[in-house]
PDB file with one MODEL, atoms N, CA, C and O in Angstrom:
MODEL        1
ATOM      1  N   UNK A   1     -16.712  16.525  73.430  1.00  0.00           N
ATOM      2  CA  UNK A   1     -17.319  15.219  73.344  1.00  0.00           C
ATOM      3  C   UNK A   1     -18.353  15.174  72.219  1.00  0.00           C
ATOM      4  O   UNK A   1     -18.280  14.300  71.355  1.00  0.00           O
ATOM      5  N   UNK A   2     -19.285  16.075  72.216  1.00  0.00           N
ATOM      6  CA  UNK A   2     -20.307  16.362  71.164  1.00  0.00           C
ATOM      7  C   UNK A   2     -19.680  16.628  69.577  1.00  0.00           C
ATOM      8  O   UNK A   2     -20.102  16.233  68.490  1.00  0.00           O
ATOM      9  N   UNK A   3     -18.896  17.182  69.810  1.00  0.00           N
ATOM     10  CA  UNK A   3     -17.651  17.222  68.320  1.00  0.00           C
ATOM     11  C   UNK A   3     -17.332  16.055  68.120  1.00  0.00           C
ATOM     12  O   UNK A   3     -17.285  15.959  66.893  1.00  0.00           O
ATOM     13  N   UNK A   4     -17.036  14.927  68.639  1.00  0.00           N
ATOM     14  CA  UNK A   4     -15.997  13.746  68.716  1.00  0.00           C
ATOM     15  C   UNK A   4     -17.207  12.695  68.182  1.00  0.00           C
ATOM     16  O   UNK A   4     -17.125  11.708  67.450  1.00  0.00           O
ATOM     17  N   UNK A   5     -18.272  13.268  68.797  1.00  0.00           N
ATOM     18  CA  UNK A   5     -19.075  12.073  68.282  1.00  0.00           C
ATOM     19  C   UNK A   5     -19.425  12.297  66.478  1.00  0.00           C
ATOM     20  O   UNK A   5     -19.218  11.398  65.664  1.00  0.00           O
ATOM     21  N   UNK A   6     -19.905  13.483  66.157  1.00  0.00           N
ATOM     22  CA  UNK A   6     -20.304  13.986  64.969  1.00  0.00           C
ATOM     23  C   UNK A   6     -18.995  13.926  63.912  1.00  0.00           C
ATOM     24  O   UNK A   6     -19.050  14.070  62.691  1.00  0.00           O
ATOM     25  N   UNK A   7     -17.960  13.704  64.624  1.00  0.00           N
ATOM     26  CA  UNK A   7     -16.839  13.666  63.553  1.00  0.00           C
ATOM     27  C   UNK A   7     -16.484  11.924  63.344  1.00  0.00           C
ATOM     28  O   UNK A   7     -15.853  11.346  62.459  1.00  0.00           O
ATOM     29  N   UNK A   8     -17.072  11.493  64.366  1.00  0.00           N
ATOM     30  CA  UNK A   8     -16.920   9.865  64.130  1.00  0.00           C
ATOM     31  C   UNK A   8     -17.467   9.452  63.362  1.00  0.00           C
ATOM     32  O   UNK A   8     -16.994   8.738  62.478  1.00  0.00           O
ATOM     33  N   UNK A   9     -19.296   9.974  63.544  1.00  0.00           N
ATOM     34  CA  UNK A   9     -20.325  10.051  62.594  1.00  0.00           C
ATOM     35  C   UNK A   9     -20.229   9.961  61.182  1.00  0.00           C
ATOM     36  O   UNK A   9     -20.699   9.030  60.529  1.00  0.00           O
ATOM     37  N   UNK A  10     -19.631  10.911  60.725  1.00  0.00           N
ATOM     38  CA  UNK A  10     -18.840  11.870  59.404  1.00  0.00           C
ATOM     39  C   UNK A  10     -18.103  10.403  58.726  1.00  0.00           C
ATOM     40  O   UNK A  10     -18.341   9.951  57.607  1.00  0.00           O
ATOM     41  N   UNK A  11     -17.024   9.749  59.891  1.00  0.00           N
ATOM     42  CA  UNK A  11     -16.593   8.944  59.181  1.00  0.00           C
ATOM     43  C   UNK A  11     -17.183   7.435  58.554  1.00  0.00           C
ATOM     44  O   UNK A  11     -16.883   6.860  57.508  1.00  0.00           O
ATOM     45  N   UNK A  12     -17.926   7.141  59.395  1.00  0.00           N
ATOM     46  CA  UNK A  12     -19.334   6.155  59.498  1.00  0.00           C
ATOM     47  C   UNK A  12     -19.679   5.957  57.999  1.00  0.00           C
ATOM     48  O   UNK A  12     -19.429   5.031  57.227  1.00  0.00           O
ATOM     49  N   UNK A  13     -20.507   7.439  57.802  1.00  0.00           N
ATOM     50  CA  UNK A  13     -21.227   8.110  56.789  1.00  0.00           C
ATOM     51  C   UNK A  13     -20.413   7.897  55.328  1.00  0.00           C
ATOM     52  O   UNK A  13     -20.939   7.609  54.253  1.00  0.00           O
ATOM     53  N   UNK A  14     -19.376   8.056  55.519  1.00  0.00           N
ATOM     54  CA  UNK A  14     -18.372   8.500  53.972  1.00  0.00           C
ATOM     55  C   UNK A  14     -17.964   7.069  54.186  1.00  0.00           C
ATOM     56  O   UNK A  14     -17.215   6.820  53.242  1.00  0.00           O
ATOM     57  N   UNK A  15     -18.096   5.781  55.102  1.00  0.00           N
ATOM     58  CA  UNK A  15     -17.695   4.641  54.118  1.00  0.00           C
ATOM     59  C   UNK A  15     -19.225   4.477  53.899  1.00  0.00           C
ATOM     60  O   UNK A  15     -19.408   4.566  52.685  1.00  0.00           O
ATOM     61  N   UNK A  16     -20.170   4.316  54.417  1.00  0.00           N
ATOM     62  CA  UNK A  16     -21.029   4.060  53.739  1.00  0.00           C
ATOM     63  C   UNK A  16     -21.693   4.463  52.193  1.00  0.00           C
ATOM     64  O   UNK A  16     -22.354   3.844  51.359  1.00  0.00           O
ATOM     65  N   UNK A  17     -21.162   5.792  52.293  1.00  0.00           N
ATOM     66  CA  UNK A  17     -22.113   6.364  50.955  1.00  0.00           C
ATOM     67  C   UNK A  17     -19.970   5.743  50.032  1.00  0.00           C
ATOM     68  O   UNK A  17     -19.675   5.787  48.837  1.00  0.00           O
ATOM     69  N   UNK A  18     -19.320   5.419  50.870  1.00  0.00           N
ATOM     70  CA  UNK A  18     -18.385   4.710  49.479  1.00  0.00           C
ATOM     71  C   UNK A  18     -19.141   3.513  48.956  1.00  0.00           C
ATOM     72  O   UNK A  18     -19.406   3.411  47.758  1.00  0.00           O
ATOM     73  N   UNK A  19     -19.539   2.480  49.972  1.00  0.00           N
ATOM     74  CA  UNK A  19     -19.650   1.282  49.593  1.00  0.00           C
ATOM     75  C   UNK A  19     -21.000   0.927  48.974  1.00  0.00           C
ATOM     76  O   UNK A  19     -21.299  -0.174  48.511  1.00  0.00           O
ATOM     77  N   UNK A  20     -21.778   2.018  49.033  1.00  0.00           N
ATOM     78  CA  UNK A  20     -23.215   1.160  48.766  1.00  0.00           C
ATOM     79  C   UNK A  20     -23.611   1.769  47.277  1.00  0.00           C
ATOM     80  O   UNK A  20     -23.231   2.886  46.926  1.00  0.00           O
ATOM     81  N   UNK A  21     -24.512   0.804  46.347  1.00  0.00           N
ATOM     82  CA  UNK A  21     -24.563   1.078  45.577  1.00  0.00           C
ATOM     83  C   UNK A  21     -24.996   2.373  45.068  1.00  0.00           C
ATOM     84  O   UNK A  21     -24.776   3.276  45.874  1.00  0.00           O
ATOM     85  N   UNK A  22     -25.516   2.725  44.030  1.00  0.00           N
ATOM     86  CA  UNK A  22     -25.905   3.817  43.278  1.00  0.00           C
ATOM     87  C   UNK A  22     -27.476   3.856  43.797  1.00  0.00           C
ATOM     88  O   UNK A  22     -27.997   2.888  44.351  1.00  0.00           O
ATOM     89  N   UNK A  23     -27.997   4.804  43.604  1.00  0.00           N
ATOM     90  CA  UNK A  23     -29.496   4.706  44.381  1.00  0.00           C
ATOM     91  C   UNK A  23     -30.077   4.197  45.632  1.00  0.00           C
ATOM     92  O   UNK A  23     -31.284   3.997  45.769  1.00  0.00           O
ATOM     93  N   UNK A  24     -29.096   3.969  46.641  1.00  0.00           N
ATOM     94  CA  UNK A  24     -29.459   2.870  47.966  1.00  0.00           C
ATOM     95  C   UNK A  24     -30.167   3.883  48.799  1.00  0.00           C
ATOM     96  O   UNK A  24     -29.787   5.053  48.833  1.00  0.00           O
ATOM     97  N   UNK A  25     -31.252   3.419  49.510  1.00  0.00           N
ATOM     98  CA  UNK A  25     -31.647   3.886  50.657  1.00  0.00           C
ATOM     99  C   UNK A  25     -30.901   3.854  51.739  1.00  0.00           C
ATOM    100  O   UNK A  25     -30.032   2.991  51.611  1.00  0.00           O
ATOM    101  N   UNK A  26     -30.844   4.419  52.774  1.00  0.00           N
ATOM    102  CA  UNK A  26     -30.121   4.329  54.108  1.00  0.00           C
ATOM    103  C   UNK A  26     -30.875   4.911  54.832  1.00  0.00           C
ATOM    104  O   UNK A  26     -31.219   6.054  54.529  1.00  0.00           O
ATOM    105  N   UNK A  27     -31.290   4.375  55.850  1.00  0.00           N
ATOM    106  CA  UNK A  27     -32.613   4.837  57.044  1.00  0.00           C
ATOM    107  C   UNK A  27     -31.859   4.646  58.074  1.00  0.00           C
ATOM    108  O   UNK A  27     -31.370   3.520  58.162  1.00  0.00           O
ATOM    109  N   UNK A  28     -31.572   5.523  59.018  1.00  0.00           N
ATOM    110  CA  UNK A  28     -30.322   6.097  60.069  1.00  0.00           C
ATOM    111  C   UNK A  28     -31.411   6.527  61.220  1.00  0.00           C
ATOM    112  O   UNK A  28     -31.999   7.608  61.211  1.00  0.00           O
ATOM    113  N   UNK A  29     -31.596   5.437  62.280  1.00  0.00           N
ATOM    114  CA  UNK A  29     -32.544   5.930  63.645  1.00  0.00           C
ATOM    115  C   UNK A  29     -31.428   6.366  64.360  1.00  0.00           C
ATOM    116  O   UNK A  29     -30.263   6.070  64.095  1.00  0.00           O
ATOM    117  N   UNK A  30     -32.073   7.561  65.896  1.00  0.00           N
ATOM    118  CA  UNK A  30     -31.511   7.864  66.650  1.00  0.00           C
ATOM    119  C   UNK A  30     -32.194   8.881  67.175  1.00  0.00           C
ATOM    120  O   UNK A  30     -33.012   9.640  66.655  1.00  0.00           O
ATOM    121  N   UNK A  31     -31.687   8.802  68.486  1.00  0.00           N
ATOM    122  CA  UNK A  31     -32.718   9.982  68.903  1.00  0.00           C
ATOM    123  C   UNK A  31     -31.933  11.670  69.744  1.00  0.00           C
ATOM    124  O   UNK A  31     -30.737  11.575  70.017  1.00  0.00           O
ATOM    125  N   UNK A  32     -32.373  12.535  69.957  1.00  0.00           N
ATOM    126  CA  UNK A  32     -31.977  13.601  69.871  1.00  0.00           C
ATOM    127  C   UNK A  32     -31.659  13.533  71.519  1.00  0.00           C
ATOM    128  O   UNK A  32     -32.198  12.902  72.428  1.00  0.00           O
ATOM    129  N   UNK A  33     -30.709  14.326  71.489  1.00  0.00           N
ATOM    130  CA  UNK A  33     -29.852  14.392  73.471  1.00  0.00           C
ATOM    131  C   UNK A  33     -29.570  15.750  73.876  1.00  0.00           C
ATOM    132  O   UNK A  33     -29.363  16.753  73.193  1.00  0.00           O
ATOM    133  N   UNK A  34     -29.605  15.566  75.219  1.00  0.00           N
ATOM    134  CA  UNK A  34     -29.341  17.231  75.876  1.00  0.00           C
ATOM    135  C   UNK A  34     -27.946  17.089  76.698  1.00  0.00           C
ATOM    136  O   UNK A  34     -27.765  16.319  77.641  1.00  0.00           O
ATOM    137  N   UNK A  35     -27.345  17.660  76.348  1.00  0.00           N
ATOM    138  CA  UNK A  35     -25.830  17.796  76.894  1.00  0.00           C
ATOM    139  C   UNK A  35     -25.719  18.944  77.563  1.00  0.00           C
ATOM    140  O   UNK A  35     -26.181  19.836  76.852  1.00  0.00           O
ATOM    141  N   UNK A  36     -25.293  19.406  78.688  1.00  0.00           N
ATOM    142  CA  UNK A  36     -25.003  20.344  79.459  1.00  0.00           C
ATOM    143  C   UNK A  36     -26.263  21.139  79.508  1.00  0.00           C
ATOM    144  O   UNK A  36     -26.308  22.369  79.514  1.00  0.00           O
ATOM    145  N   UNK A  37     -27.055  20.510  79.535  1.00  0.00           N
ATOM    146  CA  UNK A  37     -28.475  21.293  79.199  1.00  0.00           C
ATOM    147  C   UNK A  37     -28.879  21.839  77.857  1.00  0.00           C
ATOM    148  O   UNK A  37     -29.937  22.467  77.886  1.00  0.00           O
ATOM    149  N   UNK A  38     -28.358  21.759  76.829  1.00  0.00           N
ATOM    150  CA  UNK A  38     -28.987  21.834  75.485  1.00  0.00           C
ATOM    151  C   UNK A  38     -29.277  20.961  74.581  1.00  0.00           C
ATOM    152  O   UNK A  38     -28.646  19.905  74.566  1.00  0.00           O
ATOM    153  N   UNK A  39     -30.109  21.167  73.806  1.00  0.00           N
ATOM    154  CA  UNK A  39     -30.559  20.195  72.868  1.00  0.00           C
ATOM    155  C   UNK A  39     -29.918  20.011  71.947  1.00  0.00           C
ATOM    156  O   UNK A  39     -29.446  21.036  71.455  1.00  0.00           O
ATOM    157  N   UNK A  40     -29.609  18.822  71.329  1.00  0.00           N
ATOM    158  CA  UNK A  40     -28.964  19.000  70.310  1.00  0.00           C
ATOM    159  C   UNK A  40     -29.718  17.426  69.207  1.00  0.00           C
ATOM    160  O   UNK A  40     -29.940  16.241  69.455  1.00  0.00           O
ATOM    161  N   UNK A  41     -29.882  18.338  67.974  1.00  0.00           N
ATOM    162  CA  UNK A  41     -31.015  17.699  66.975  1.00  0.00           C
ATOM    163  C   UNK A  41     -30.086  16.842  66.236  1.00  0.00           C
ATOM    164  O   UNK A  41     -29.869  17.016  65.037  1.00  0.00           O
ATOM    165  N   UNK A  42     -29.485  15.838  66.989  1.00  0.00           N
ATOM    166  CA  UNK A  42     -28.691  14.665  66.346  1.00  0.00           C
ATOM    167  C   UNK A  42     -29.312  14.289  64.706  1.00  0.00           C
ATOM    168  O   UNK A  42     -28.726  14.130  63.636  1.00  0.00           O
ATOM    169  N   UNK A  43     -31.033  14.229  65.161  1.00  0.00           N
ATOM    170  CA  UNK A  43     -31.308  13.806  63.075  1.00  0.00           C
ATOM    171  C   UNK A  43     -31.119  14.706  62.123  1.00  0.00           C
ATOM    172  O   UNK A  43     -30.745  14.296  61.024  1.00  0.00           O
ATOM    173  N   UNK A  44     -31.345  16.184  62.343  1.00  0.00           N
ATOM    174  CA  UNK A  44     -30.929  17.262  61.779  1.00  0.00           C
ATOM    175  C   UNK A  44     -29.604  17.197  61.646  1.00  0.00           C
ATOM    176  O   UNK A  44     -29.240  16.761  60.554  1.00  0.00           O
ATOM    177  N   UNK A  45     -28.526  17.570  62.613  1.00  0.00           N
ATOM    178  CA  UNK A  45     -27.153  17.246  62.158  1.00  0.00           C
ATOM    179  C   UNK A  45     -26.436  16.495  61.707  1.00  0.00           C
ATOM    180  O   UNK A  45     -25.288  16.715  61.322  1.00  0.00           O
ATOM    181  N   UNK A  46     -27.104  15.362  61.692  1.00  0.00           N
ATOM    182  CA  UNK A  46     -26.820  13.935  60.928  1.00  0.00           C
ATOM    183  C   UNK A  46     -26.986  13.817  59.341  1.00  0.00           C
ATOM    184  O   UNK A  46     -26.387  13.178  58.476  1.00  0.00           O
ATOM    185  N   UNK A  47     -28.176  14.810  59.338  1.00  0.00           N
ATOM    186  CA  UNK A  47     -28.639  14.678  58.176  1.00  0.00           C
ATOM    187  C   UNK A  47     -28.047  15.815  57.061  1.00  0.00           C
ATOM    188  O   UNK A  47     -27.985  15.554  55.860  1.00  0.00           O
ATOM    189  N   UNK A  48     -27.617  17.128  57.644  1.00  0.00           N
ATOM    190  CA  UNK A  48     -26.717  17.866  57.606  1.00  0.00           C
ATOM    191  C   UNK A  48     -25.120  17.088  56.684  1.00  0.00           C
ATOM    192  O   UNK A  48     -24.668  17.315  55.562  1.00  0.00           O
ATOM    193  N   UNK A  49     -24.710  16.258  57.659  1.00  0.00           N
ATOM    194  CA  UNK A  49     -23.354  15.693  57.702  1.00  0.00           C
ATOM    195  C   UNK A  49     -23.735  14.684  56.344  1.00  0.00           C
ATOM    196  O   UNK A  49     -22.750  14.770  55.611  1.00  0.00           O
ATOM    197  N   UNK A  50     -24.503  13.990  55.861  1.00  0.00           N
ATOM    198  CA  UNK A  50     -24.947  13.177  55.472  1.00  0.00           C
ATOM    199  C   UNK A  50     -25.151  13.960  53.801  1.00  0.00           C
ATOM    200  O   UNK A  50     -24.591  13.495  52.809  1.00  0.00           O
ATOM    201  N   UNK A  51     -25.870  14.951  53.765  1.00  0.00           N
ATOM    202  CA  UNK A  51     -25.777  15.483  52.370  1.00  0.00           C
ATOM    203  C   UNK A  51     -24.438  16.375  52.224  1.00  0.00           C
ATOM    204  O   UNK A  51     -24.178  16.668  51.057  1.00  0.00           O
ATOM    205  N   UNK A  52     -23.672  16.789  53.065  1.00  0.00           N
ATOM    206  CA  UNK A  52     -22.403  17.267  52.809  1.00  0.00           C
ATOM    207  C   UNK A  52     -21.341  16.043  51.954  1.00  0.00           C
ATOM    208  O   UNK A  52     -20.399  16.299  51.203  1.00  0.00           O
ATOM    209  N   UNK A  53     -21.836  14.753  52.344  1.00  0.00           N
ATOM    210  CA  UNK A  53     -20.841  13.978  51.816  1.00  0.00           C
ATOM    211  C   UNK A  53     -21.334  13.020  50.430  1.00  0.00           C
ATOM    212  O   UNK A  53     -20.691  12.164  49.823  1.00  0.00           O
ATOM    213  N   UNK A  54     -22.708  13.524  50.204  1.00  0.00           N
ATOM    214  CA  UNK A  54     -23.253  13.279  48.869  1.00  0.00           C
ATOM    215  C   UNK A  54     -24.780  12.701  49.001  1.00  0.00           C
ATOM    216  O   UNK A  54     -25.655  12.776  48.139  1.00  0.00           O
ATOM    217  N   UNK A  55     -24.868  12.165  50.169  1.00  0.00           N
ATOM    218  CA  UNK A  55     -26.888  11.436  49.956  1.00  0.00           C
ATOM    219  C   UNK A  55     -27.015  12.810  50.285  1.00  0.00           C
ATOM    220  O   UNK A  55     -26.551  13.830  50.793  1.00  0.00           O
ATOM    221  N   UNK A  56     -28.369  11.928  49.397  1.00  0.00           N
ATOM    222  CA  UNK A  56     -29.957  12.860  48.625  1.00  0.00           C
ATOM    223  C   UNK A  56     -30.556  12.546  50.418  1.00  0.00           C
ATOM    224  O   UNK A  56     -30.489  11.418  50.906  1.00  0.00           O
ATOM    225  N   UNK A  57     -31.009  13.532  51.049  1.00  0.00           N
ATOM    226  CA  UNK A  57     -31.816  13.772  52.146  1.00  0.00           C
ATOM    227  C   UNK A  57     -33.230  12.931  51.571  1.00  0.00           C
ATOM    228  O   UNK A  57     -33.509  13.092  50.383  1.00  0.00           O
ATOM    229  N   UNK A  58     -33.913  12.242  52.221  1.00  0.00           N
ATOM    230  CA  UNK A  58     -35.552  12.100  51.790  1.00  0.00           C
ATOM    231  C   UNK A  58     -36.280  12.945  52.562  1.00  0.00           C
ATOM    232  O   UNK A  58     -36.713  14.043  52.213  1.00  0.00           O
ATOM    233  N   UNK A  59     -36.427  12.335  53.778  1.00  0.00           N
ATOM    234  CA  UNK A  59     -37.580  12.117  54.963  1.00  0.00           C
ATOM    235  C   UNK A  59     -36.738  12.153  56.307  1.00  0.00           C
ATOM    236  O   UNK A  59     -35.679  11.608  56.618  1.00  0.00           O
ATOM    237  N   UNK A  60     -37.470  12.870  56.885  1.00  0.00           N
ATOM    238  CA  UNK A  60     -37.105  12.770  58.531  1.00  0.00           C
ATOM    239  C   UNK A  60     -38.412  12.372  59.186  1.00  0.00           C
ATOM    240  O   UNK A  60     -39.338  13.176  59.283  1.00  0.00           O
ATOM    241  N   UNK A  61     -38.498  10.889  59.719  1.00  0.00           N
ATOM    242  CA  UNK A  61     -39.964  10.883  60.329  1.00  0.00           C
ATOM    243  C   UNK A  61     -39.961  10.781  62.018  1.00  0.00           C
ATOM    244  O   UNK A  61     -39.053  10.125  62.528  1.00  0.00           O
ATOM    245  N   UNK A  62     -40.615  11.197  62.584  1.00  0.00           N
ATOM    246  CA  UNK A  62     -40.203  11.659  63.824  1.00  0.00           C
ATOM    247  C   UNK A  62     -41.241  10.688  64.633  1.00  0.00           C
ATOM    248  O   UNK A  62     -42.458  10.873  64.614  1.00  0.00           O
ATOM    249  N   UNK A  63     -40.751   9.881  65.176  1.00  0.00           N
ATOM    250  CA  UNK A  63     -41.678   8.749  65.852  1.00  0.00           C
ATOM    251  C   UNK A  63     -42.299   9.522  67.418  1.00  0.00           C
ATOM    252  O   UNK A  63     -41.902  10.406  68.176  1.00  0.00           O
ATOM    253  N   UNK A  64     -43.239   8.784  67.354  1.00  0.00           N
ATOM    254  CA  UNK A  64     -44.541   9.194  68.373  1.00  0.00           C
ATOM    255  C   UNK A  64     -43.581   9.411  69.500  1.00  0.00           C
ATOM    256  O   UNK A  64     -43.179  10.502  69.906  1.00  0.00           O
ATOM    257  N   UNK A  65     -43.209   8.000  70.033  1.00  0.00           N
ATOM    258  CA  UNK A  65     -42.538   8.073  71.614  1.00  0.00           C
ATOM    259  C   UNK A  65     -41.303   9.005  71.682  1.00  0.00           C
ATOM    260  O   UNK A  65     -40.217   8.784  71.146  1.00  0.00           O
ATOM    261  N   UNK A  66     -41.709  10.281  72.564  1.00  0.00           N
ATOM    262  CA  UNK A  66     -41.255  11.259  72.921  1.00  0.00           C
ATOM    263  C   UNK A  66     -39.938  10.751  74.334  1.00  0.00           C
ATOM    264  O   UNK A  66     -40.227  10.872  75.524  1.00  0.00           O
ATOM    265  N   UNK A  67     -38.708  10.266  73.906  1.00  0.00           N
ATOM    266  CA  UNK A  67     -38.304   9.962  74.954  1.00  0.00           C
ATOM    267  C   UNK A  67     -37.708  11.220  76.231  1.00  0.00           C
ATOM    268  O   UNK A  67     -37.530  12.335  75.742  1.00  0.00           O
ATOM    269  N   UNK A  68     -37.446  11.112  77.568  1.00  0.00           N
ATOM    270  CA  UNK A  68     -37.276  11.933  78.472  1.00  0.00           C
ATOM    271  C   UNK A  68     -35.399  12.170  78.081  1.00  0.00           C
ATOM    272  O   UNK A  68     -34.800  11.299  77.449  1.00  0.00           O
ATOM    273  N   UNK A  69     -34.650  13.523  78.600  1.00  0.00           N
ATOM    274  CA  UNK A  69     -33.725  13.280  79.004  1.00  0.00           C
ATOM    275  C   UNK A  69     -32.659  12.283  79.399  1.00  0.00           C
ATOM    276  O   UNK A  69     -32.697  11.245  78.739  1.00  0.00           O
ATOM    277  N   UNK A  70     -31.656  12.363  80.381  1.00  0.00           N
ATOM    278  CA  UNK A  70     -30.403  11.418  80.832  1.00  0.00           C
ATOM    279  C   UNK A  70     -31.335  11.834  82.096  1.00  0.00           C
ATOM    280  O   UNK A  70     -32.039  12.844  82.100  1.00  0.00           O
ATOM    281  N   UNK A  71     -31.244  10.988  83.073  1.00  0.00           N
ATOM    282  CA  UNK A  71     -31.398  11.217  84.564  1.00  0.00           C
ATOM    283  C   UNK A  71     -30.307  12.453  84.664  1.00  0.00           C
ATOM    284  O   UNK A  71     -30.823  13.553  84.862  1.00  0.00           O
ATOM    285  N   UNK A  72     -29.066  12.425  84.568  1.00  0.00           N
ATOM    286  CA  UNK A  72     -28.247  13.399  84.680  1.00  0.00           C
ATOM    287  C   UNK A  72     -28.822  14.545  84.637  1.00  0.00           C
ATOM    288  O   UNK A  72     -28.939  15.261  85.631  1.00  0.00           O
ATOM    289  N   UNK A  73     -29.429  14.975  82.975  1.00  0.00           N
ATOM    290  CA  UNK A  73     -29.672  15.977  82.457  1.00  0.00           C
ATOM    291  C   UNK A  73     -30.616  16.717  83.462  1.00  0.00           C
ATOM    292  O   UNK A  73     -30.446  17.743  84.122  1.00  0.00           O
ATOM    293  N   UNK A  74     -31.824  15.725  83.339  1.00  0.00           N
ATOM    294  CA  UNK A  74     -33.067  16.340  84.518  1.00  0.00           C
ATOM    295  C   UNK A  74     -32.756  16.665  85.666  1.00  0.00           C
ATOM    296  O   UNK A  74     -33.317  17.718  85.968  1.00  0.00           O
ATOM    297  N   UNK A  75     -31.945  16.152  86.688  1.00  0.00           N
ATOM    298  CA  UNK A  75     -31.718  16.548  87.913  1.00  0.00           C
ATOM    299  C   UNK A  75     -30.825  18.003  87.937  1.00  0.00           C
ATOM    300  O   UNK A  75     -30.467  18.461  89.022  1.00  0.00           O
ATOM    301  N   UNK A  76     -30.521  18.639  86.759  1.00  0.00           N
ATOM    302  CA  UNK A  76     -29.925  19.621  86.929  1.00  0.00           C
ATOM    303  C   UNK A  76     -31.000  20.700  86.004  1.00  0.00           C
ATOM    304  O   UNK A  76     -31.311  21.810  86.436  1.00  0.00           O
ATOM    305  N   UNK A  77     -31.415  20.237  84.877  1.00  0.00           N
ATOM    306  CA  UNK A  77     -31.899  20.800  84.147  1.00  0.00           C
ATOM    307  C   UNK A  77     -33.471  21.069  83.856  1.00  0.00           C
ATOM    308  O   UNK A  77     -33.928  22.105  83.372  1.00  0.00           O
ATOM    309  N   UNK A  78     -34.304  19.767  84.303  1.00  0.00           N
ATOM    310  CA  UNK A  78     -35.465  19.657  84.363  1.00  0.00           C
ATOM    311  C   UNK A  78     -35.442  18.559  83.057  1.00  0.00           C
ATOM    312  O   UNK A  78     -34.604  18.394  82.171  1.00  0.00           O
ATOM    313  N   UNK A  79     -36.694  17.907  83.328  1.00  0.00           N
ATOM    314  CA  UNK A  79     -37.556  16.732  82.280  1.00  0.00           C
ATOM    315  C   UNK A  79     -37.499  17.566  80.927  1.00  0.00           C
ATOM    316  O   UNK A  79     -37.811  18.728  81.189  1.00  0.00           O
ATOM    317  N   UNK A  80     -37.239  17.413  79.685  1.00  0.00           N
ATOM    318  CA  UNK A  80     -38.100  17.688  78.315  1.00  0.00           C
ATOM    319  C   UNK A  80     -38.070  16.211  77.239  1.00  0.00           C
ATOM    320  O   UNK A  80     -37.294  15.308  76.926  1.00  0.00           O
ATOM    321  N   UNK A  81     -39.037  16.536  77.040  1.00  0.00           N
ATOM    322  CA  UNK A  81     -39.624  15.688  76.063  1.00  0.00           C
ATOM    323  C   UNK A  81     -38.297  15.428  74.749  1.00  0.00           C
ATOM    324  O   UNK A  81     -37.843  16.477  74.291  1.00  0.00           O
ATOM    325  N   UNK A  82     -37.835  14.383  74.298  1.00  0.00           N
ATOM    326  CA  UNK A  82     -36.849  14.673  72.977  1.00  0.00           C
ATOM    327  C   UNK A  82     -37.268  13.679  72.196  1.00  0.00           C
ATOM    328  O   UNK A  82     -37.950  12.701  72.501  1.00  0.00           O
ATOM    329  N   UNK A  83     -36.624  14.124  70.727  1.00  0.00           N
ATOM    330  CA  UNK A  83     -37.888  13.290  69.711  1.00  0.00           C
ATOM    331  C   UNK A  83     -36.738  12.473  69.403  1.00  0.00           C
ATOM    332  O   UNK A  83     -35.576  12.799  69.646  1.00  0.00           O
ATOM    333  N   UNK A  84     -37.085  11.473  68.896  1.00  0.00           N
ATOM    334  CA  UNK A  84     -36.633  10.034  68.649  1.00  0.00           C
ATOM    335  C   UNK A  84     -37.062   9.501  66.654  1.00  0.00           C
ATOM    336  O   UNK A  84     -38.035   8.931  66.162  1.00  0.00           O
ATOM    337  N   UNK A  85     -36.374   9.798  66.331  1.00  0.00           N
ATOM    338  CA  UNK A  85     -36.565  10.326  64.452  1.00  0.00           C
ATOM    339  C   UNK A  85     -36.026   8.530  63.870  1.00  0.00           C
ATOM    340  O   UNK A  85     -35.575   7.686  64.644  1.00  0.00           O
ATOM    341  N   UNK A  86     -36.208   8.347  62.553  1.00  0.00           N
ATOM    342  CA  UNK A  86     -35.913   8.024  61.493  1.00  0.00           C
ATOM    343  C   UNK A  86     -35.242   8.571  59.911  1.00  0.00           C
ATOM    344  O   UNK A  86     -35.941   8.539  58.898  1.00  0.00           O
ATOM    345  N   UNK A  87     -34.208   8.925  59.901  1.00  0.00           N
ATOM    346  CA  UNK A  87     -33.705  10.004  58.567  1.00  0.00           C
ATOM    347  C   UNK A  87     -33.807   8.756  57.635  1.00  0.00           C
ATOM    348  O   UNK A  87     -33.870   7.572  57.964  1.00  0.00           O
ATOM    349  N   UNK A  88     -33.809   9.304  56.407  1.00  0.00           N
ATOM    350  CA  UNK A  88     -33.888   8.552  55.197  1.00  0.00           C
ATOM    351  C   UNK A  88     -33.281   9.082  54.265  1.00  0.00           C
ATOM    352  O   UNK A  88     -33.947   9.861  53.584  1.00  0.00           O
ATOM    353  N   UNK A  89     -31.857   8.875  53.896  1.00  0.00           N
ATOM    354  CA  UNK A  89     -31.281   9.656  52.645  1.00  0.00           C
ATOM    355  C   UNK A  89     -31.172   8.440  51.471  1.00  0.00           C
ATOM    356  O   UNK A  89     -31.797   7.384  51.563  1.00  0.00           O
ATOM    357  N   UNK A  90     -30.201   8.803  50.272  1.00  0.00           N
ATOM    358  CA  UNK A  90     -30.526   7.968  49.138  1.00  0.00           C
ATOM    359  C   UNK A  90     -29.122   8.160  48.664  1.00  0.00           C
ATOM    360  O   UNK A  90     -28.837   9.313  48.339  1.00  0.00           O
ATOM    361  N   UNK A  91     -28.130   7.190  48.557  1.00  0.00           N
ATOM    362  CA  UNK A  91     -27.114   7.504  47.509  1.00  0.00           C
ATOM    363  C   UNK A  91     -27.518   8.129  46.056  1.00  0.00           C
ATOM    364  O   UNK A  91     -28.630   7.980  45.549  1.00  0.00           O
ATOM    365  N   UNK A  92     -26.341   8.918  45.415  1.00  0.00           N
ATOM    366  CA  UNK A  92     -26.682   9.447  44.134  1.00  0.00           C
ATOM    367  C   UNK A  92     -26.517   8.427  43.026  1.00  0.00           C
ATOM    368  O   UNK A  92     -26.773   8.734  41.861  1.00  0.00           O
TER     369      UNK A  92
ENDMDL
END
């Protein structure tokens, strides 16, 4: 499932950096999730996926509100705090 999403992602990503001009900003929110009990740094891997297919990385700004888990997650796993980001890459 976690593959399926990041490969959807991937495709998202490559029309965008087709269609937008030369130098464009693209500011990509989302926030980070725990699946089977692990974390997984959706803005990091995003951002990852994102210069593999040609944007310039800027900024990752990581907003204050610390959101909780899935109810799911916690009742098996316990509460953690997950950060809730802003990426900023740049077409070439």
């Amino acid at each position: 499932m976690v593959e399926g999403y990041f490969t959807e992602l991937a495709f998202v990503f490559a029309e965008i950096f087709r269609t937008c001009k030369s130098s464009s900003p693209i500011a990509f929110v989302n926030d980070n999730v725990r699946y089977g009990g692990e974390i997984i740094p959706v803005d990091l891997l995003t951002t990852d996926i994102a210069a593999s297919l040609g944007f310039i990385p800027e900024k990752v700004y990581v907003l204050p509100q610390r959101k909780g888990n899935s109810s799911q997650q916690m009742s098996r796993f316990g509460r953690e705090a997950l950060r809730k980001s802003i990426t900023i890459w740049r077409s070439p």
